[in-house]
N, C-alpha and C positions, 0 to 999 in steps of 0.2 A: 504494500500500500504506500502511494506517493504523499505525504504529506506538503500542503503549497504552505508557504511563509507568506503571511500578510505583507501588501507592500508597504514598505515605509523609507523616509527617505535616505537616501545613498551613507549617508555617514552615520544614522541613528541606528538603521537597520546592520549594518557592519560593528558597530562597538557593542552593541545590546548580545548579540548573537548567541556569543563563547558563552558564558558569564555574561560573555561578552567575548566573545572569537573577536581576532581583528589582524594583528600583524606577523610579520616572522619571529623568528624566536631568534634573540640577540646570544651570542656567545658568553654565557655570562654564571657565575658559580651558584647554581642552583642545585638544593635539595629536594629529594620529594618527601611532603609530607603523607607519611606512613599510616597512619590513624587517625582515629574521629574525634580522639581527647587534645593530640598533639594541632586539628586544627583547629579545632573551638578556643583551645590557649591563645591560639594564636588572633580570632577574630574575636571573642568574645571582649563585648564593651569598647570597640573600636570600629570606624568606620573603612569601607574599602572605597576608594578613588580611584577615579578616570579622569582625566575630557570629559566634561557634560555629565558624568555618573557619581555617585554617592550611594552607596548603599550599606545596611548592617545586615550582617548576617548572623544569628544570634542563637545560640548554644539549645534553644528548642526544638529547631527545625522552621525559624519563618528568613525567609527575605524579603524585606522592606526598603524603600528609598524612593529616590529618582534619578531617570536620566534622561536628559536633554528637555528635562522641564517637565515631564508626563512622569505618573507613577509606574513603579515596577514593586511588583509582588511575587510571591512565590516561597515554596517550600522545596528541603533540602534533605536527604540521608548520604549517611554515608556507608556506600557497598562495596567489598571487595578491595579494598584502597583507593578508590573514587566518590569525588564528592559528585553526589546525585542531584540535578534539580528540574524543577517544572518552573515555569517561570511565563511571567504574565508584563507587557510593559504597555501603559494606557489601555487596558482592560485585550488587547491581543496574545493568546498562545503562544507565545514562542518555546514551547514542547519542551519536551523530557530528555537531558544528555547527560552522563555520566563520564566526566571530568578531571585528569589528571593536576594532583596541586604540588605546585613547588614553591619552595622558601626561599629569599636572600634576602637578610637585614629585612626592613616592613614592607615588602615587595614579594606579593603573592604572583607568580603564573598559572592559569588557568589554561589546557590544552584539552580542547573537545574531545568527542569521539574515544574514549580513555588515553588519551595522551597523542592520538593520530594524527588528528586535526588540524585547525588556526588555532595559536597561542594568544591572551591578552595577559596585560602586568596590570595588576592595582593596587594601588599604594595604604597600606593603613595608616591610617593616623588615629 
């Protein structure tokens, strides 16, 4: 079954995607995070950052925020060593992907498809 992606525009629908899928992946010393404790550590009570994105991801399982002005929501598990999510931005589906996470200093990468995919970085603060 083909699933269509709402259209949206050129730059909103490219950053939202991954987490937010979007660019190549920079040569740069990442680790993966391994587990569900070591990444709630990591997000828990801190915000993730983009361009145009904000979001918290919070040790329940909701993701709350916005980006590029509309809200995004959605929920999250973690399976198999990937962060799992469903994800909704201004009330549009943007489906279910399961997620490769990697760490450097406050700088999460996120790589779709379990790690196959576009990579995006978000910065916590």
């Amino acid at each position: 079954m083909t699933r269509s992606i709402p259209a949206l525009p050129g730059a909103m629908a490219g950053a939202i995607l991954c987490l937010f899928v979007a660019e190549p992946v920079a040569a740069e010393d990442f680790s993966v995070v391994n587990s569900a404790d070591r990444f709630v550590s990591l997000v828990s009570g801190r915000e993730l950052r983009r361009f145009g994105i904000r979001l918290n991801v919070t040790p329940e399982g909701e993701i709350v925020g916005r980006a590029f002005g509309a809200p995004v929501t959605g929920a999250w598990t973690w399976q198999g060593g990937y962060f799992c999510r469903d994800l909704f931005w201004n009330g549009d589906d943007l489906g279910y992907n399961c997620q490769l996470v990697e760490e450097s200093g406050d700088t999460l990468r996120f790589t779709s498809d379990q790690g196959s995919g576009m990579s995006a970085d978000l910065n916590l603060r």
